[in-house]
VOMARRO-742432 format. One record per residue (C-alpha): residue in three letters; x, y, z. Coordinates in steps of 0.001 Angstrom, whole numbers. Layout:
<pts>
[ALA [X Y Z]],
...
</pts>
This chain:
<pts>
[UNK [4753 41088 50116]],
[UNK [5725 41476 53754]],
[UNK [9420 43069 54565]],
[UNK [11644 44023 57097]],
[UNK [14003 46945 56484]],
[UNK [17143 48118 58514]],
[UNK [19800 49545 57358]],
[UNK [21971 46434 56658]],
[UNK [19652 44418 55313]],
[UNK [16209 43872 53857]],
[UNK [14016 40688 53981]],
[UNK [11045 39416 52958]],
[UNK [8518 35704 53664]],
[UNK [7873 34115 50625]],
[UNK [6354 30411 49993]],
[UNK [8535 28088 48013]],
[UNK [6822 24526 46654]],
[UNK [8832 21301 46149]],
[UNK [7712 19221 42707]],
[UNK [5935 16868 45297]],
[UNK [3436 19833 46719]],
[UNK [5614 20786 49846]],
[UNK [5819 24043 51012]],
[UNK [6897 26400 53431]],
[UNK [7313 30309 54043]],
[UNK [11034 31766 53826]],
[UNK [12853 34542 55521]],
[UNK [15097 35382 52519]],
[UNK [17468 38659 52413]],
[UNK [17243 40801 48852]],
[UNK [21208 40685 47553]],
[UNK [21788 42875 44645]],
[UNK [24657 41248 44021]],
[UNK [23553 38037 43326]],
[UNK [22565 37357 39925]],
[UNK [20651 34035 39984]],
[UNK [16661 33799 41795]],
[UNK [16911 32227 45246]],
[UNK [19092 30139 48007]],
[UNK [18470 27996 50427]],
[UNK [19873 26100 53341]],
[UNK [20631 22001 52907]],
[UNK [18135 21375 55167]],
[UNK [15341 23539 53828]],
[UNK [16002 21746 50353]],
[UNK [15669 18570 51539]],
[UNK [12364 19199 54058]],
[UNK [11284 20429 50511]],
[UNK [12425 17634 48438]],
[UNK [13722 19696 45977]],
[UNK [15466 17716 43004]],
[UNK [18843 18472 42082]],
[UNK [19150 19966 38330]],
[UNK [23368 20093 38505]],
[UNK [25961 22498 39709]],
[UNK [26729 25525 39126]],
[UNK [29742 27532 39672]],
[UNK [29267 30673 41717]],
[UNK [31161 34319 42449]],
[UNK [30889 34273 46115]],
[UNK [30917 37969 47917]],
[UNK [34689 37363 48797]],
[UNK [35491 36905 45149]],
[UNK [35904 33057 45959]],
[UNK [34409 30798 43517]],
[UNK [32572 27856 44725]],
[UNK [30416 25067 42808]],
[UNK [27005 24924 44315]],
[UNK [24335 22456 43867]],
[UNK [20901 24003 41762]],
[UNK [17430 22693 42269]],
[UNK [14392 23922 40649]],
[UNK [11265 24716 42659]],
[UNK [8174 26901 42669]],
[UNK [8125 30562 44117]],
[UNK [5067 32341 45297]],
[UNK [6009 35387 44343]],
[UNK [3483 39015 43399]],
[UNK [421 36508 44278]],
[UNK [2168 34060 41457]],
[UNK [3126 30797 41299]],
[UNK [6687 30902 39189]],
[UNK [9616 28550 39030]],
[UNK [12469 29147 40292]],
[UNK [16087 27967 40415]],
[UNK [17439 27542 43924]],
[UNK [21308 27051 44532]],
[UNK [22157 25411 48062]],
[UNK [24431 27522 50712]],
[UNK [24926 27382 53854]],
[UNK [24068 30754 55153]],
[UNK [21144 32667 55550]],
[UNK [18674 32256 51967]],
[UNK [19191 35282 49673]],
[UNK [16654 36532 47144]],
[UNK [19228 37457 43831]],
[UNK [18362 40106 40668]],
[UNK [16828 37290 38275]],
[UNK [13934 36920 40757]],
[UNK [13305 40282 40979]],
[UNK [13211 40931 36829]],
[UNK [10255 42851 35782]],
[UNK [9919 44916 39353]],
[UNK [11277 48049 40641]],
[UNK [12573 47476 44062]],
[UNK [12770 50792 45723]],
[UNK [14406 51047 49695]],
[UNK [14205 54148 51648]],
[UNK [17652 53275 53934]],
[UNK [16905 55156 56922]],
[UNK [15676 53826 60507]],
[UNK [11908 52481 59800]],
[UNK [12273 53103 56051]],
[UNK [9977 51538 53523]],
[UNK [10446 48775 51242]],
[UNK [8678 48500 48048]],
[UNK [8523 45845 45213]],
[UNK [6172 46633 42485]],
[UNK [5467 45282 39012]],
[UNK [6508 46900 35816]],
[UNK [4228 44635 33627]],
</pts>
């Protein structure tokens, strides 16, 4: 996996499938707060043609809560092909805990650090 690290924030590219075969590469920042797999933007869902599964009701960072729409799709993630659920925002797409279950995410925080995701299976 390729990342970016700074000291606010670390990203990584990852491929995400629609259930019709579409796909594209993500920028998506790792938030350790966020408990569910993956966002993305409107826009990104619908170039995807994501399905919608429901709602769910979400914690946002600001303690508001706020009913999102989730859609299921297909992650590339560790060389794998996994689903995924996806809940719509509007900001920038966030990779949450649940997606990273079964990996030990390790982050140096210091200028040029190094970012590591590796498999505990």
């Amino acid at each position: 996996m390729r990342a970016v690290v700074d000291c606010i924030e670390v990203a990584l590219r990852l491929r995400i499938s629609g259930p019709k075969g579409e796909s594209d590469e993500f920028a998506a920042i790792v938030d350790t707060g966020y408990t569910g797999d993956l966002t993305l933007r409107c826009e990104d869902i619908e170039r995807l043609g994501l399905i919608p599964l429901g709602f769910r009701t979400a914690i946002l960072a600001d303690g508001q809560h706020s009913v999102l729409r989730m859609f299921e799709a297909t992650a590339n993630w560790d060389g794998n092909d996994r689903p995924v659920r996806v809940l719509e925002s509007q900001g920038t797409s966030l990779i949450g805990m649940s997606l990273l279950r079964g990996f030990r995410l390790t982050i140096d925080i210091v200028e040029d650090g190094r970012f590591r995701i590796e498999s505990l299976m």
